[in-house]
SEKEDREN-426073 format. One line per 10 residues: their letters; for each residue x, y, z of C-alpha. Coordinates in nm, 4 decimals, padded with zeros to 6 digits. Layout:
// SEKEDREN-426073
A> X/Y/Z; ...
END
This chain:
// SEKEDREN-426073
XXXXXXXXXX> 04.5164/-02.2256/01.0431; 04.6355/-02.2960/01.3926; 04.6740/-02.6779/01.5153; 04.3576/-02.7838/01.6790; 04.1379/-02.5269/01.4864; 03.8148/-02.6462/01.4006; 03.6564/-02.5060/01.0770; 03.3112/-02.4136/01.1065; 03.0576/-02.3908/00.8410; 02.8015/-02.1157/00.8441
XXXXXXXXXX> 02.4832/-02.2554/00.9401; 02.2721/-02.3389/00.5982; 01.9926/-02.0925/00.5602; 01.6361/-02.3159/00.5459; 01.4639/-02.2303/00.1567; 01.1230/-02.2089/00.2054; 00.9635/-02.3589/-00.0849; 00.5793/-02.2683/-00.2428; 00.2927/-02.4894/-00.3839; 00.2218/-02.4506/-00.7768
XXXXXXXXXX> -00.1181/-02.3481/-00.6486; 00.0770/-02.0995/-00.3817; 00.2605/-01.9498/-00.6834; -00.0164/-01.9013/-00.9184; -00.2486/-01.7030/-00.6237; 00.0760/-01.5093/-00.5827; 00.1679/-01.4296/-00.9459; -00.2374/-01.3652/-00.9754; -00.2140/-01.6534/-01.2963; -00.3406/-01.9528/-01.3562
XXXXXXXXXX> -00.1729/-02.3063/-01.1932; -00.1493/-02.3773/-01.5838; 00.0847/-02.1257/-01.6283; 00.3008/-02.1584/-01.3174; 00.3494/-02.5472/-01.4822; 00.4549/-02.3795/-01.7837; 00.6749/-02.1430/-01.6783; 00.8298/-02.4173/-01.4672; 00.8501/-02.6711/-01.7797; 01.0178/-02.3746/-02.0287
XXXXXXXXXX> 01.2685/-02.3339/-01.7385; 01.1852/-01.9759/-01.6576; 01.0930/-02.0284/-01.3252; 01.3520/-02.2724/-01.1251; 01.1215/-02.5771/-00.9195; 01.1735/-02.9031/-00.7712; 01.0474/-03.1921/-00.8122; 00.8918/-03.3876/-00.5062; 00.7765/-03.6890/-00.6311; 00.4810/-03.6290/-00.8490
XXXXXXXXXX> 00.4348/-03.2546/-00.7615; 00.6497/-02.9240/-00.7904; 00.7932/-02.6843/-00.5203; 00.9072/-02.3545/-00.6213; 01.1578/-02.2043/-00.4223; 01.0452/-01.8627/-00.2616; 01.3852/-01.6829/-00.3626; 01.2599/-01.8222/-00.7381; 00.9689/-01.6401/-00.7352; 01.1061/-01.3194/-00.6481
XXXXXXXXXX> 01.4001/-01.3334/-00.8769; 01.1350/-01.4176/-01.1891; 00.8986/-01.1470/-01.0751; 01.1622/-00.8915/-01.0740; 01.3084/-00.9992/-01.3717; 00.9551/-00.9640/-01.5247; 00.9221/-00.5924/-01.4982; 00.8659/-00.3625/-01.8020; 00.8229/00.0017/-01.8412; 00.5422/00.1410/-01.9484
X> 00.5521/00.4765/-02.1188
END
C-alpha cells in the first residue's frame, strides 16, 4: 500500500430486523412457534432486552431451508 493511503472499509449494510409477531404473520404460524424455533436455535434472533428480533436475512435462510418435495 502506498504511503499516505487510507484504507477504507465498505460501508456496513443496515440488517433490518422483524418482531416475533412480524415473523409468525409471515411464516403464517403461531408467535408460539416463532419462540420455539428461536429457543431450539433453528431460527437465529436477538435479544433486546426482554423481547426478540429476528433478523430478516434469518427468516429467509430458514424458510428456504424448510422446503420439501412433494411427490
Amino acid at each position: 500500500m502506498p504511503s499516505g493511503a487510507v484504507l477504507q472499509r465498505p460501508a456496513p449494510r443496515a440488517v433490518s430486523f422483524l418482531t416475533v409477531t412480524e415473523v409468525a404473520a409471515i411464516m403464517r404460524v403461531s408467535k408460539m412457534t416463532v419462540y420455539r424455533l428461536v429457543h431450539a436455535g433453528e431460527l437465529a434472533a436477538v435479544r433486546v432486552g426482554r423481547s426478540f428480533r429476528v433478523p430478516e436475512p434469518a427468516v429467509r435462510d430458514y424458510l428456504s431451508g424448510a422446503r420439501t418435495d412433494v411427490a
